[in-house]
N, C-alpha and C positions, 0 to 999 in steps of 0.2 A: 785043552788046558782049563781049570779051572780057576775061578774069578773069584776074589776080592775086592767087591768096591767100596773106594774110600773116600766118604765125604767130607770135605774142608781141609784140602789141600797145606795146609801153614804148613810151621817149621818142625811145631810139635811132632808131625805125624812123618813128617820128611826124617826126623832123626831118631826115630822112636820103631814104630811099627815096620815100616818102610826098611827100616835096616836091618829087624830080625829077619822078614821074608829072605831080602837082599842078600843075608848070610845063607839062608836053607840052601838057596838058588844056587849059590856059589860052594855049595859042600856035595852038589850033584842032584838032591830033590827039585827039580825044576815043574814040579805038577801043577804050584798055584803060582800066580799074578796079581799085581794089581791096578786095579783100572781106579782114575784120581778124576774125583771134579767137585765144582762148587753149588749150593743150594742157592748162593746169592752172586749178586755181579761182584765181587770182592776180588783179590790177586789176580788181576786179568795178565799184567807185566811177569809175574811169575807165572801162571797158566801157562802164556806166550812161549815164557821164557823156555819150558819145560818140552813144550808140545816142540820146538824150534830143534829141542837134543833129545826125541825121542822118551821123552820121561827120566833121562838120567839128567844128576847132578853129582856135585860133589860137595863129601861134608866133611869140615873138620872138628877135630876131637880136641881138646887143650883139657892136661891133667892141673890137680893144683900145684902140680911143683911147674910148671908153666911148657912141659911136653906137648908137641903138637904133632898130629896124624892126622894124613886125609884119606878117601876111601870114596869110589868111584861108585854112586847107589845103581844098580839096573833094573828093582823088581817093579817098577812102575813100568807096565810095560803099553797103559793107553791115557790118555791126558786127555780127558773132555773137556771144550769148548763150552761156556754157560751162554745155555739161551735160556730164555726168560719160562717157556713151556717144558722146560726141564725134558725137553726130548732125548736129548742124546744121554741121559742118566734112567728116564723111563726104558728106552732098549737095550739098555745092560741087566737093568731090574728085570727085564721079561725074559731074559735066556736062562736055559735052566742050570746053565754052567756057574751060573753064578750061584755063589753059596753061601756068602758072608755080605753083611751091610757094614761096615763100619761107620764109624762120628768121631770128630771131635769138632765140637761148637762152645766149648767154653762154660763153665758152669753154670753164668747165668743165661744160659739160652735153651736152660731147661724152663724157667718159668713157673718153680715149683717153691709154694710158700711152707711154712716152719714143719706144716703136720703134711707134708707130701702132695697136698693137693695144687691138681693146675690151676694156676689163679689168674683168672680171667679178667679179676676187676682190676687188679695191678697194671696189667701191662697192655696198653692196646697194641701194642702190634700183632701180639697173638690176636686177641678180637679179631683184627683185622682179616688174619690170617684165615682165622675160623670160619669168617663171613667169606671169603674169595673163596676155599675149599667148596662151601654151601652150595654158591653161587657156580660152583665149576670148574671154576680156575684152578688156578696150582699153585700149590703150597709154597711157601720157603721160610719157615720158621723148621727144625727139625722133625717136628709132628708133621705139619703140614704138607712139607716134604714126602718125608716118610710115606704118608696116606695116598700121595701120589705114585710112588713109588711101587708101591704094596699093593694097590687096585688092580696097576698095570699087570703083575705077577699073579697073581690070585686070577686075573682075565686069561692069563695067558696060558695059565695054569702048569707051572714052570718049578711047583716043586717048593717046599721047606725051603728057608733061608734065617740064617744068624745074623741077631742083632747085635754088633758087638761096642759098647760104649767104651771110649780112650781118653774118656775128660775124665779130670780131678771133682768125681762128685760121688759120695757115699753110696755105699751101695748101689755104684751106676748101674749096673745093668737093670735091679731092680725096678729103679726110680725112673728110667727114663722108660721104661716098661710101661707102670703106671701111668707116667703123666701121655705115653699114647695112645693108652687105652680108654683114660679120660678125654681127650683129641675126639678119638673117635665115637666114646659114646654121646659127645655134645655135639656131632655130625647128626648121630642117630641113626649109622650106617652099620644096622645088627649084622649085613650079611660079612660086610667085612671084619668088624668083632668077632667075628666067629672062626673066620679065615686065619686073621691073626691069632687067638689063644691057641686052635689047631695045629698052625705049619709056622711058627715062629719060638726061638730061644733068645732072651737076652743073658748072656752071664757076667758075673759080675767083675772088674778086673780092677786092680792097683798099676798103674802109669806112674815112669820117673823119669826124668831126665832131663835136666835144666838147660833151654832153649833159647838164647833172646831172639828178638828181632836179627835179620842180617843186616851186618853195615854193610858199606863201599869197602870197606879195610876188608871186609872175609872174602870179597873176589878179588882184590890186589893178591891176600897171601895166598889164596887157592892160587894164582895164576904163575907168583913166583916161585911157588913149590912144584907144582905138579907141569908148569905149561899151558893148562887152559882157562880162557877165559868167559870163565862160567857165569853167567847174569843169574841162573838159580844157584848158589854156594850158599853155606849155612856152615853154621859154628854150635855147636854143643859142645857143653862138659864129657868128660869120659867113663863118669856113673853111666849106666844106664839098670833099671829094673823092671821088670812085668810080671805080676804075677793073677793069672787068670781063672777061673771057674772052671772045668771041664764041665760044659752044659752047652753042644753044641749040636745041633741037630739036625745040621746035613755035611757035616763032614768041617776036617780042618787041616791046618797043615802040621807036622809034628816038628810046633815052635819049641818043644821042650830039648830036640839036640843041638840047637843053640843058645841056650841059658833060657828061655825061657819057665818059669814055675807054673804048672797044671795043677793044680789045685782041688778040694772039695769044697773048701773056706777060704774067702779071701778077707774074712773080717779083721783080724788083729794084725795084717800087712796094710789094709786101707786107715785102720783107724789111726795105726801111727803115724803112719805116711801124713795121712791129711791134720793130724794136732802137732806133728812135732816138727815136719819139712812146711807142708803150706802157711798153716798160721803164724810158725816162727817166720817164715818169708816175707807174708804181710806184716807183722812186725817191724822188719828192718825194713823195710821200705817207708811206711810211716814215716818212723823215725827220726831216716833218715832226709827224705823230704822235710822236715820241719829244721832242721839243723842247714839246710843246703848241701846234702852230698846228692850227688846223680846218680850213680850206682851204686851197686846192692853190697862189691864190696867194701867200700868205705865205710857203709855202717855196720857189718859183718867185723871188720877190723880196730872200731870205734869199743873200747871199755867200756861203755854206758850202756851202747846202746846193745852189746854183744851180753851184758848182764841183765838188760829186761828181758830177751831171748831164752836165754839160761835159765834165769828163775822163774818164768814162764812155766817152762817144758819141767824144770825139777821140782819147784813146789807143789804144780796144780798138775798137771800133767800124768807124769809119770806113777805117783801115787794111783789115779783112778784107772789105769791102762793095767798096774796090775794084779794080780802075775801075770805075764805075756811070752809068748814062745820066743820072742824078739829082746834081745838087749837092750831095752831103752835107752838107756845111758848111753851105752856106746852109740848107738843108731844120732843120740844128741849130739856127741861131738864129731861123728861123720857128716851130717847134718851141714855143723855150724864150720867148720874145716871144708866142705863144698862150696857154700855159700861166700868164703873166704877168699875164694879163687880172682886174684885180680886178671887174667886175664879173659873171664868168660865178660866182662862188660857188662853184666844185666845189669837194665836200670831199673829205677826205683819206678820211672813210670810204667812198665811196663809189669809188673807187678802188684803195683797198689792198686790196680784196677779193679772193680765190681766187687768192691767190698760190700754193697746191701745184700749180696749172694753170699762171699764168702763170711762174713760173720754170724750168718747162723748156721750157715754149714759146716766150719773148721773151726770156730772159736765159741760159740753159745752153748754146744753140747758137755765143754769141760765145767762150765758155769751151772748147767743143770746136775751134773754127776759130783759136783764138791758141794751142791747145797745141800743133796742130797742126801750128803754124807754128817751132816752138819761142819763141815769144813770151809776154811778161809778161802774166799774166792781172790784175795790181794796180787796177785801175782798176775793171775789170767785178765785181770780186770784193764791191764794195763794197756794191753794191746787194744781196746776199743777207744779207748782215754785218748789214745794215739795216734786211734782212727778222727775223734771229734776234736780233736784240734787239727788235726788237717785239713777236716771236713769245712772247719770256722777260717781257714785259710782262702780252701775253694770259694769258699761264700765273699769272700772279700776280694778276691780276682790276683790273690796272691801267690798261687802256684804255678811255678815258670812251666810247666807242660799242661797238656791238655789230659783231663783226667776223661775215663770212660768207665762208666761204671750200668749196663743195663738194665739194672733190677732196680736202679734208685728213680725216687720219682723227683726231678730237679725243682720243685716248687717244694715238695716235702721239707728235703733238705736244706731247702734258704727259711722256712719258716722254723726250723731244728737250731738253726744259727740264729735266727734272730729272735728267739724266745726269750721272754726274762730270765729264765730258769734254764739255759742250753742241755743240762744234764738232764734236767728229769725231764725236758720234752726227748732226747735223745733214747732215754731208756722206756721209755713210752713208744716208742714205733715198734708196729707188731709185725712188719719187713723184719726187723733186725730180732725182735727178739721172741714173737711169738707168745705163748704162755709167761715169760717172764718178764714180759712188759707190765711197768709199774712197780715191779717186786721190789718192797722197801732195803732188799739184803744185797740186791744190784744197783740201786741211787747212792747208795751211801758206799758201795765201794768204789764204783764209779765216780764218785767226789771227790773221796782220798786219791783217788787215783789221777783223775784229771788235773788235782793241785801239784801233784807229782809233776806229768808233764808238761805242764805251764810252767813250772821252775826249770825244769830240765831245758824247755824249747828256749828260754829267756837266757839261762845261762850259760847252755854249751853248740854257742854256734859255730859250723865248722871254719 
């Protein structure tokens, strides 16, 4: 049989990848599998839980008219244990059955700043990372990882292997491509740079399918629908979409007789996806957090906050996207009708996170492409407005969840808050904005903008 290893076990990849295999399997192609574990000590309770029912779980589906479906996953068919020498994911790496790497680590745990490059002075843990690889040890940042991974095969000599990236980050396959090749040129380990450009593909792919966190409540209903009482259960919406690169280099499974899209281009599926689903996402999360709603539907169903969404995606948006093979418009109000769904429960903090990553990667690029154009950036500017009064919340120990955000440097951001000038030290970090830090056409919309949500957060609280 052959192997698909999937690294970072969450929910994402449990209701997403995991379920197309899960169908191929179940339509009679039973060739590939896949083997799940973690780069870091993380879901050990879930690991447990998994390895305890053989890698199956069960997921439920809830439509927005409030329809619910479960479905019993099996193509997880090995559930690795995390030891810290990353052993038992090194000998799946070495067998030459294996054919496919998979990730998903979250967009900030690429570590890539505005112009693509790994940035090393941001974030020590990479440092760190960099120096333990040097020194011997084993990685577990993704690169790090990876490097480990990749020596053992390349040793083993085990054969071509696909890199396939399932985070929400532009041009992933590319980018995580780059920032490992950067990894390994700051090793200075030419023989493996040369390994990797040789017997490795990253393609690039677009990921949907709105996941929160599991409650307690999604193994009550799993247990009183189906019978079992599943400690791994998961709840997803009943969108699901993947649309992938054909750029694969030792083989794959043919995800295409289950809706999957194969691809030459996956550009004008990712770019909408990530300006008009993610950043409208971050949006209402904001938002919503400064009003006191907890979930995503509330501000999704809120008039305000469902029009700074709206004229978001219509004024600034949808103009620079086209023409596009995609119906923007509609794709907006599918979108904003998903999002809507009171019973998927996503909440606002589970969303609003690692905004110092996702604002130049979902939201900054519309602000270079309407300058560009000599066009009004008012609309797009909003969502960051909405970021820095959250941000001024965070600072004041005013946000009832714990925010997590990677890519921010937490002493940055209390000095962003406690500036005389909040706005123009905010549009001056070159985390968030790269070359258009300072730009006087983004202070002064950003000012309009931020007086905007200062009235808005003062006067409509829920």
């Amino acid at each position: 049989m052959t192997t698909i290893l999937h690294l970072g076990l969450g929910s994402f990849h449990r209701a997403h990848q995991a379920l197309y295999l899960h169908q191929l399997r179940e339509s009679g192609d039973t060739r590939w599998s896949l083997t799940g574990g973690n780069l870091r000590p993380d879901m050990l309770d879930t690991i447990a839980a998994l390895q305890a029912q053989g890698g199956a779980y069960t997921l439920e589906t809830v439509t927005p008219q409030g329809v619910r479906s479960y479905t019993r996953i099996t193509s997880i068919q090995r559930v690795l244990s995390y030891q810290d020498d990353l052993a038992p994911l090194v000998a799946v790496v070495a067998d030459p059955a294996t054919r496919i790497i998979s990730f998903t680590v979250t967009e900030a745990g690429y570590y890539l700043d505005a112009q693509h490059h790994l940035d090393l002075a941001t974030f020590p843990d990479l440092r760190a990372d960099l120096n333990a690889v040097k020194a011997g040890r084993t990685g577990h940042t993704i690169y790090g990882g990876l490097v480990t991974l990749l020596r053992a095969r390349m040793q083993a000599d085990a054969g071509p292997v696909t890199l396939m990236n399932c985070d929400n980050l532009r041009h992933n396959g590319e980018r995580s491509r780059g920032g490992l090749l950067q990894f390994i040129e700051a090793l200075g380990d030419s023989a493996l740079l040369a390994w990797v450009l040789a017997h490795t593909t990253n393609p690039n792919a677009m990921v949907d399918r709105i996941t929160p966190r599991p409650t307690p409540d999604v193994r009550k209903r799993v247990k009183a629908a189906t019978g079992v009482d599943d400690p791994a259960a998961l709840m997803g919406e009943s969108f699901i979409q993947w649309v992938i690169e054909d750029n694969f280099i030792a083989g794959r499974p043919e995800w295409e007789k289950v809706g999957v899209e194969m691809v030459q281009s996956v550009q004008a599926h990712e770019e909408a996806k990530i300006r008009l689903l993610n950043a409208t996402h971050s949006c209402i999360a904001w938002a919503g957090t400064l009003v006191g709603y907890q979930f995503i539907h509330e501000g999704t169903l809120d008039p305000v906050i469902r029009q700074f969404a709206f004229d978001y995606v219509t004024d600034d948006v949808i103009p620079v996207l086209s023409p596009s093979p995609i119906d923007l418009a509609g794709y907006r109000d599918v979108v904003l009708d998903r999002f809507g769904n009171p019973a998927i429960l996503d909440t606002n903090q589970r969303v609003a996170m690692d905004a110092f990553a996702k604002i130049p990667a979902m939201i900054a690029p519309t602000f270079h492409d309407r300058l560009a154009r000599g066009e009004s950036i008012n609309s797009v500017a909003m969502l960051p407005a909405l970021f820095l009064a959250y941000l001024q919340r965070w600072h004041a120990g005013q946000i009832t969840y714990t925010y997590q955000d990677q890519a921010m440097d937490p002493a940055t951001a209390h000095a962003i808050c406690k500036a005389t000038d909040p706005v123009a030290a905010f549009c001056a970090d070159l985390t968030l904005w790269g070359p258009l830090a300072n730009d006087e056409r983004l202070v002064q919309a950003m000012r309009t903008a931020f007086n905007r949500v200062t009235l808005f957060a003062r006067n409509h609280r829920s």
